[in-house]
C-alpha positions in Angstrom: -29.6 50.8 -3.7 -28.9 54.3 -5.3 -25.8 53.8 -7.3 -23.2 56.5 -7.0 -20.6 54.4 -9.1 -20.1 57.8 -11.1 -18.7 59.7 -8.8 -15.8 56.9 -7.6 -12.7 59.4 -8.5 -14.6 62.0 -5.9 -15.8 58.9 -3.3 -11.9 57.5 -3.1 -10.5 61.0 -2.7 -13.0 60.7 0.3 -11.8 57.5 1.4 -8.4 58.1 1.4 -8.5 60.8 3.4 -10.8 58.8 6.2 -8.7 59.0 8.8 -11.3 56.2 10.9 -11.6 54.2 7.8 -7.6 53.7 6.6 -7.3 52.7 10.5 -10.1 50.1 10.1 -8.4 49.1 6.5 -5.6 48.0 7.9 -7.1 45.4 9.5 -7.4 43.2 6.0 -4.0 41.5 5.8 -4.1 39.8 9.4 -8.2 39.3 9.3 -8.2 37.6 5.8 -4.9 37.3 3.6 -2.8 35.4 5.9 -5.7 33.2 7.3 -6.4 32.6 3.6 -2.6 31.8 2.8 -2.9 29.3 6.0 -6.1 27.5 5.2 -4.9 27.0 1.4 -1.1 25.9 2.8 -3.0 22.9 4.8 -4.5 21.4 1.9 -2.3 20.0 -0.5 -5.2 19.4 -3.6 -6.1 23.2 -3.1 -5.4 24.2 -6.4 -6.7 20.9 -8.0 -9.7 21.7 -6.2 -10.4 25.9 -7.8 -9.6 23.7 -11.1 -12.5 21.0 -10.2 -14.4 24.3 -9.1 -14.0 26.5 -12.4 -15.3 23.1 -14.4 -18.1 22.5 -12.3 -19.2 26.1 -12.6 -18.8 26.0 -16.1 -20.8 23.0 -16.7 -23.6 24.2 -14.7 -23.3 27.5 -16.9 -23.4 25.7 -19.7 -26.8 23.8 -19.0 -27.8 26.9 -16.5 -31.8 26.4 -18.3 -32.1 22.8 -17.3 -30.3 22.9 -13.7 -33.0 25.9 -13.1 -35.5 23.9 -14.0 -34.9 20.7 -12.3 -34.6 23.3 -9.0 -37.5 24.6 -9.8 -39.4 20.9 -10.2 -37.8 19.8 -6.8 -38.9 22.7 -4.6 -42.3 22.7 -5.7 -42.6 18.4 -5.3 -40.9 19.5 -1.3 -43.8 21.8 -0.9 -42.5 25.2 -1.6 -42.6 28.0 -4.5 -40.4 29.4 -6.7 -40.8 32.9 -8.3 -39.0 33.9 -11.4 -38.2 37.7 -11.7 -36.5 39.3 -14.6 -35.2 42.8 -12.4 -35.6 44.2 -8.7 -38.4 45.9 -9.2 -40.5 42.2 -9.6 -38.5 40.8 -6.7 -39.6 43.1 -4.2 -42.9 42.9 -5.4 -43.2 39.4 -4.8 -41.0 39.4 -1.7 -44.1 42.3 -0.4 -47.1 40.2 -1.7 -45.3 36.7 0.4 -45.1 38.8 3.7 -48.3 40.5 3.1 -50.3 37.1 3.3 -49.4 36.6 6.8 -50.1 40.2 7.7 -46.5 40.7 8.9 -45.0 43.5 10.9 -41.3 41.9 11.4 -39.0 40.7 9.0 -35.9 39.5 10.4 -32.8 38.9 7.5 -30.1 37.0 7.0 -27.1 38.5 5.5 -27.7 38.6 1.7 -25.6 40.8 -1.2 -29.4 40.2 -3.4 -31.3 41.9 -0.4 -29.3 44.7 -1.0 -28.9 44.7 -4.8 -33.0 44.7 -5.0 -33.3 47.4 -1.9 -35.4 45.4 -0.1 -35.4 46.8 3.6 -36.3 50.3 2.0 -39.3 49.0 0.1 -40.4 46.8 3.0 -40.1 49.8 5.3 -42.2 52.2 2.8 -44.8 49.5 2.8 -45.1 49.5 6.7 -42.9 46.7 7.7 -40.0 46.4 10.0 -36.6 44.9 8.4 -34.2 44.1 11.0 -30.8 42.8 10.0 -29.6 39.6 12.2 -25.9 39.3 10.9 -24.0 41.6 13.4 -22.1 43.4 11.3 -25.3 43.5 9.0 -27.2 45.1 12.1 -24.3 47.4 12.6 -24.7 49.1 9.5 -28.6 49.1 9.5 -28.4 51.1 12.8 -25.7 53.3 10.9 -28.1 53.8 7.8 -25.2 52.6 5.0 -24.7 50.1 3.1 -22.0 47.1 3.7 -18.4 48.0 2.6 -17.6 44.1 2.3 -19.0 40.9 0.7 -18.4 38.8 3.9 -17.6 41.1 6.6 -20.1 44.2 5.9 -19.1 46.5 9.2 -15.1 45.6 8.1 -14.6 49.8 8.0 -16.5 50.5 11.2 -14.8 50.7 14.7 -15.3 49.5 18.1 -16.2 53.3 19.3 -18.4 53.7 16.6 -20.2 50.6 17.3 -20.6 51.5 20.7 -22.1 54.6 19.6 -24.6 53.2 17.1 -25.7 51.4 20.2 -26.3 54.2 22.8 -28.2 55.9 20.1 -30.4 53.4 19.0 -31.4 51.3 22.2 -32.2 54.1 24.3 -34.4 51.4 26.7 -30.8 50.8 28.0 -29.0 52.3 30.7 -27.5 55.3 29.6 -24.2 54.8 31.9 -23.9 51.3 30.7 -20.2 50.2 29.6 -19.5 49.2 26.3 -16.1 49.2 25.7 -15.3 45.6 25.5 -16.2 43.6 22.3 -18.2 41.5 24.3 -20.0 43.9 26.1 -21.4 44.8 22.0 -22.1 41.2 21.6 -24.4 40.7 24.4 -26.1 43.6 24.1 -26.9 43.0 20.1 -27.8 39.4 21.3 -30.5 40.4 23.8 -32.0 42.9 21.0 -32.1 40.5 17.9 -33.2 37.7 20.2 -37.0 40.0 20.6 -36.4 40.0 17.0 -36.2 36.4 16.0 -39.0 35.9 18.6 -41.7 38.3 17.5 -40.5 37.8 13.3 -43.6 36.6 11.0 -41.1 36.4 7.9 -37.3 35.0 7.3 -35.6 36.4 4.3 -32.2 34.8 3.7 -29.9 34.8 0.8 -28.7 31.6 -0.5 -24.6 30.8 -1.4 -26.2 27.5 -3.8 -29.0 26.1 -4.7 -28.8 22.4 -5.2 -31.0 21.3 -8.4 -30.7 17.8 -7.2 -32.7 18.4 -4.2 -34.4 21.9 -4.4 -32.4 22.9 -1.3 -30.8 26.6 -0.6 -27.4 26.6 1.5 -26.4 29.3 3.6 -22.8 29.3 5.2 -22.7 31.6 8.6 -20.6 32.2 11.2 -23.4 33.3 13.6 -26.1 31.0 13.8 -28.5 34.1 12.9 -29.2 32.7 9.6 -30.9 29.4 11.3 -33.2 31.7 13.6 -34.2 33.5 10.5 -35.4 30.6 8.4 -36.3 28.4 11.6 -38.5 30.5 13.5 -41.2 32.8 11.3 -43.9 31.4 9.4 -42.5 31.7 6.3 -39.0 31.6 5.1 -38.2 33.2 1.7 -34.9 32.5 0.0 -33.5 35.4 -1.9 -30.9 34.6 -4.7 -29.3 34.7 -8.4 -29.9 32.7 -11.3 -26.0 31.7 -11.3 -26.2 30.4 -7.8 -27.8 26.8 -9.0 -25.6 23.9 -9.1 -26.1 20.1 -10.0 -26.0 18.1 -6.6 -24.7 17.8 -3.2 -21.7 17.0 -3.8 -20.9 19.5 -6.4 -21.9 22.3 -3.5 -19.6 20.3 -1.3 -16.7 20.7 -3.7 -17.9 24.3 -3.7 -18.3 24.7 -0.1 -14.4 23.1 0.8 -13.0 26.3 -1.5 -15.6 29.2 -0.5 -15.0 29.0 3.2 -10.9 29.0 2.9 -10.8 32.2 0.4 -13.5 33.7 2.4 -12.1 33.7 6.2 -9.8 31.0 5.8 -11.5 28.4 7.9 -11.7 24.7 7.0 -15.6 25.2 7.2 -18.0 27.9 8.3 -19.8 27.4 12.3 -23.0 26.4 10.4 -23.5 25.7 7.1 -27.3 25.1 6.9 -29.1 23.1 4.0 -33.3 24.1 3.9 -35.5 21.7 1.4 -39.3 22.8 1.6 -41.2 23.7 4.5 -42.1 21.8 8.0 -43.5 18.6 7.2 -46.0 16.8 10.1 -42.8 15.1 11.8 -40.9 17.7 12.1 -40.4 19.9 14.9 -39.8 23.4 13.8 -39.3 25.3 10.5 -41.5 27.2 8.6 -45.1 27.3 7.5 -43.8 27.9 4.1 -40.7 28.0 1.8 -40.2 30.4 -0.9 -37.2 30.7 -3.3 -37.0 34.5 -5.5 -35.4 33.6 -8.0 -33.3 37.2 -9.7 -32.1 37.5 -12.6 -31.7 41.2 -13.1 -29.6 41.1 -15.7 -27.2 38.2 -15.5 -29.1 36.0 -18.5 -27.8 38.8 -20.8 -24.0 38.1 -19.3 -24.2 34.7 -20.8 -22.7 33.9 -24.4 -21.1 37.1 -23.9 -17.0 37.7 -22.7 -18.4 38.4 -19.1 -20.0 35.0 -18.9 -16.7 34.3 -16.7 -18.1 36.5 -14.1 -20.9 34.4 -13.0 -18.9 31.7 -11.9 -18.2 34.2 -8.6 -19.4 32.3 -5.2 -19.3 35.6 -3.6 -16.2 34.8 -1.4 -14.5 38.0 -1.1 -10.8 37.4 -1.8 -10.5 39.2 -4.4 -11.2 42.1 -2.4 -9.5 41.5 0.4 -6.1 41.1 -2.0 -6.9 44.0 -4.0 -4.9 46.9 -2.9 -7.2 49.7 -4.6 -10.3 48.2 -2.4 -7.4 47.9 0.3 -6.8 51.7 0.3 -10.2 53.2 -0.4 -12.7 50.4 1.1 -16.1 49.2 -0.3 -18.7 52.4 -0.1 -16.3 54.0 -3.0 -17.5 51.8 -5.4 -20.9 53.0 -5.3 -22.8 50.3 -5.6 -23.5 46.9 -4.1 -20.4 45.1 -5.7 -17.1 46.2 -4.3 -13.5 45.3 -5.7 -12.3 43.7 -8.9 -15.0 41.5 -8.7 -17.7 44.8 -8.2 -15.5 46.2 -11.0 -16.7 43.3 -13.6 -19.9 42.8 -12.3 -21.6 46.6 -11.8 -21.0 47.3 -15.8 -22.7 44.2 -16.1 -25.5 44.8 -14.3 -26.1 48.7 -14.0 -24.2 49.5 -17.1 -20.8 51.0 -18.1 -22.2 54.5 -18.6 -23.4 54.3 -14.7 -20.4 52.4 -13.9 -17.2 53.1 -16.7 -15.0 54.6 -13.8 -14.9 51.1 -11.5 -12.9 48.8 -14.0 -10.4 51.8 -14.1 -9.9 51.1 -10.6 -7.1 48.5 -10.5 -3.1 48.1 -11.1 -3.5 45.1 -12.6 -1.6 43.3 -10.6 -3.6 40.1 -11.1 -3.9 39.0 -7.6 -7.6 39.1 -7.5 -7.3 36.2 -10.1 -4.3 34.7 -8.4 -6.5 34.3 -5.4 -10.0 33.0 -7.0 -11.1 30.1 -5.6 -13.4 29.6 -8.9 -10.3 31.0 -11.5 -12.2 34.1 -12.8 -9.9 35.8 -14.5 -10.5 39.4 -13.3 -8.2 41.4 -14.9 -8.8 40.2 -18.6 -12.4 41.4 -17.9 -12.0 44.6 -16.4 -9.7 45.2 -20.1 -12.9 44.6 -21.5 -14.7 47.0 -20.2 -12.3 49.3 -20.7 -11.8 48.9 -24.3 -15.7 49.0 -24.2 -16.1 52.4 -22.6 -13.1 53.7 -24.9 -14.9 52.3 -27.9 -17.9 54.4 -26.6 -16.4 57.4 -26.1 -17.1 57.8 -22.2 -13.3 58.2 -20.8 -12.4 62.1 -20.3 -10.8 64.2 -23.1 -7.7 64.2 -20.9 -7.4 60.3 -21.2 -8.3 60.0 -24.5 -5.7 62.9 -25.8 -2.9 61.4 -23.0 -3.8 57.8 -24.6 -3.4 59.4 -28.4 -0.2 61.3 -27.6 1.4 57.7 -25.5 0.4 56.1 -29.1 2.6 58.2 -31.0 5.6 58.6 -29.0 5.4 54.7 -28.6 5.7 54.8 -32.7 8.5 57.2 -32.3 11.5 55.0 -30.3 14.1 57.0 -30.5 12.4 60.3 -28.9 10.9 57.9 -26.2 14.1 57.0 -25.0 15.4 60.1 -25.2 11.9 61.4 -23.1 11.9 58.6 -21.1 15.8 58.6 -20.5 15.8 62.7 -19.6 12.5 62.1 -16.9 14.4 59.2 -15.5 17.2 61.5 -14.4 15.4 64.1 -13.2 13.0 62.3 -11.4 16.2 60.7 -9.2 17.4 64.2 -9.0 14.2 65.5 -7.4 14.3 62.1 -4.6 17.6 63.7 -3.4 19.0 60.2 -2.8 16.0 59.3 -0.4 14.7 56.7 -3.0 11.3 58.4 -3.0 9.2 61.2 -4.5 7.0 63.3 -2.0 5.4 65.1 -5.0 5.7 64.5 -9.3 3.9 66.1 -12.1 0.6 64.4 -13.1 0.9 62.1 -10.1 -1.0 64.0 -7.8 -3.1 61.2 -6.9 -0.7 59.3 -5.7 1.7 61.6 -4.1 -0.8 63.5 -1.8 -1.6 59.8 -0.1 2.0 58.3 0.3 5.3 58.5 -1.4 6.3 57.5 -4.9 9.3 55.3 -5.5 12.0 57.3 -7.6 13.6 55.8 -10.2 16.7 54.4 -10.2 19.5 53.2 -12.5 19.2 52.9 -16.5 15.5 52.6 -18.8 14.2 49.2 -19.6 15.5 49.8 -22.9 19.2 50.3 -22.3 19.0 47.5 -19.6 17.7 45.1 -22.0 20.5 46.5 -24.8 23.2 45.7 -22.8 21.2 42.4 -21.5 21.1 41.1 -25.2 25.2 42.6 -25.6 26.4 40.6 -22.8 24.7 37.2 -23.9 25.8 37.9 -27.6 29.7 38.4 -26.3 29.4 35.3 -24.2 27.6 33.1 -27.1 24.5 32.8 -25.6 
């Protein structure tokens, strides 16, 4: 995927003033946060659960080399292969020579963030083969030509009417004068086409949410069923994930499992949750010919040891985006690249750099809800300060941050002209709100002004509120 993480200040601008997409953004809080909030609510050890989550994580992290290993040893004793690629480049390669064995012309896919961090369907289609997408939303967006916008819910900034015309456009074997207004009438319609697909596919790709070292297993967790047809039906079923995405045994992806489906969509667990070990053996009655697991690492082994080895404890859930209200105001295409949100913001400078990707950990109020809401603990903010004292250290920000940082730093050395500058902006900034409590334009908020209204200030500075905070305690004895 071409990465246009550079230009985020220019691709939010964009967003913002999407008309379509805002309406389609405002969809978050009822779709995820309060079902979230719910879920959690109805489980009393929730939170003594994302602890026993962040340990187990760690642990595996810790012993990442042998737990790979052990996978390794226990898909090839079930039968299948495992093939170890250092970047994208060797992925798709080995994803090209797989399908190439059995000559194939069809590759259906499950929905997988890796698939699209390598650019698989794009390579596949330049060497003659037919990707076709099986998640819904995923085939929404392949009929659209653009990437997902969401971890878990990839069509999340696409509407009904825009469905409906991705649809006219692209099955044209249709009748023209067909209704598709209702949701359901899109359903059936993207059922009967992916059904020829599953039917005529020589080659499954899925992703993988864990790989159990225990028993060489991949698990996917769908809503859909789609990922079953994919991995069922072809010949061969390859299994597309991260180095990260390992853990010990069963039950440790159980634990995993109870958290990632109740910060994801808040359910107590997903429609399927499917478990493949190896491929069809002489009693059984369908699977495939042959399992293969691509094993990426595309940068994450360099991650560990370092400050950012947090980040690899993500299970890909999607909370933090769906708290986060930057990603809430200016969606997932913004970001650039495959990542989206404070956990994209982390993860891209990890992967693609910070010169390709400095702007995205810029890209948050720190209000630390992406961490209050990780079902794994990462602590999101203290990471994206990382990078940011990383690309400062560099030199990459703008002159006009770097100068507004140096002259911040010396009126911060200088209290008593702070308060005085701080004190004088104060009042006029109430004077300009007119006694409507909020600012429709202020200098060198432009940004924020042009998209909604500013709060104005009111009352006294921090600074003489705390003063005559510590005067009242020190007349009472306190």
């Amino acid at each position: 995927m071409q990465s246009t993480s550079p230009r985020f200040r220019e691709n939010a601008g964009e967003a913002l003033r999407d008309a379509s997409l805002q309406r389609a953004l405002r969809n978050i809080p009822t779709g995820f946060i309060k079902k979230r909030q719910k879920a959690a609510d109805r489980m009393p050890e929730f939170e003594d659960l994302r602890d026993a989550a962040r340990d187990l994580k760690n642990r595996t992290l810790a012993n990442l080399d042998f737990y790979l290993e052990e996978f390794e040893s226990k898909v090839v004793a079930n039968g299948g292969t495992v093939h170890w690629c250092s970047n994208a480049e060797q992925a798709r390669e080995a994803i090209l020579c797989i399908c190439r064995l059995v000559g194939a012309e069809t590759v259906t896919k499950g929905k997988s963030m890796i698939g699209e961090e390598i650019g698989i369907n794009d390579f596949l289609e330049e060497n003659g083969m037919t990707p076709v997408e099986t998640d819904l939303g995923e085939y929404i967006i392949q009929l659209r030509k653009e990437p997902p916008s969401h971890i878990i819910a990839p069509a999340i900034h696409v509407n009904k009417e825009q469905v409906a015309e991705a649809f006219f456009e692209a099955h044209q074997d249709l009748d023209a004068d067909r209704n598709l207004d209702q949701p359901t009438a899109l359903l059936a319609e993207a059922r009967g086409k992916l059904r020829e697909r599953f039917l005529a596919a020589d080659v499954g790709i899925t992703g993988a949410n864990f790989l159990i070292a225990e028993t060489g297993s991949s698990v996917i967790v769908t809503n859909e069923g789609n990922g079953d047809l994919t991995q069922i039906l072809p010949r061969i079923h390859i299994a597309i994930a991260s180095i990260e995405k390992v853990v010990p045994t069963l039950d440790d992806a159980s634990t995993l499992l109870r958290v990632l489906t109740r910060s994801a969509t808040g359910q107590e667990a997903s429609v399927y949750t499917t478990f493949s070990t190896g491929p069809r053996r002489a009693e059984d009655p369908d699977g495939p010919e042959q399992f293969h697991v691509v094993l990426l690492d595309n940068g994450r082994s360099e991650m560990m040891g370092t400050e950012f080895q947090e980040m690899l404890r993500c299970i890909r859930c999607g909370a933090c985006l769906n708290h986060c209200p930057v990603y809430g105001a200016v969606g997932g295409h913004a970001y650039g690249w495959v990542y989206p949100g404070p956990m994209g913001a982390v993860l891209t400078p990890s992967l693609i750099g910070v010169d390709e990707a400095g702007h995205l950990p810029n890209a948050s109020t720190f209000c630390g809800r992406c961490e209050e809401v990780c079902p794994v603990r990462i602590p999101l903010p203290k990471l994206m300060r990382h990078w940011r004292e990383l690309e400062f250290r560099k030199g990459n920000p703008a002159i006009r941050f770097r100068y507004g940082l140096k002259a911040w730093a010396l009126l911060a050395r200088m209290p008593w002209l702070y308060r005085r500058i701080m004190g004088l902006a104060m009042h006029t900034l109430a004077g300009w709100a007119r006694g409507t409590g909020v600012l429709q334009k202020a200098p060198l908020a432009g940004g924020w002004t042009a998209h909604r209204d500013m709060p104005a200030p009111e009352g006294a500075t921090f600074q003489n509120q705390w003063r005559a905070h510590v005067a009242r305690n020190r007349d009472s004895g306190t």
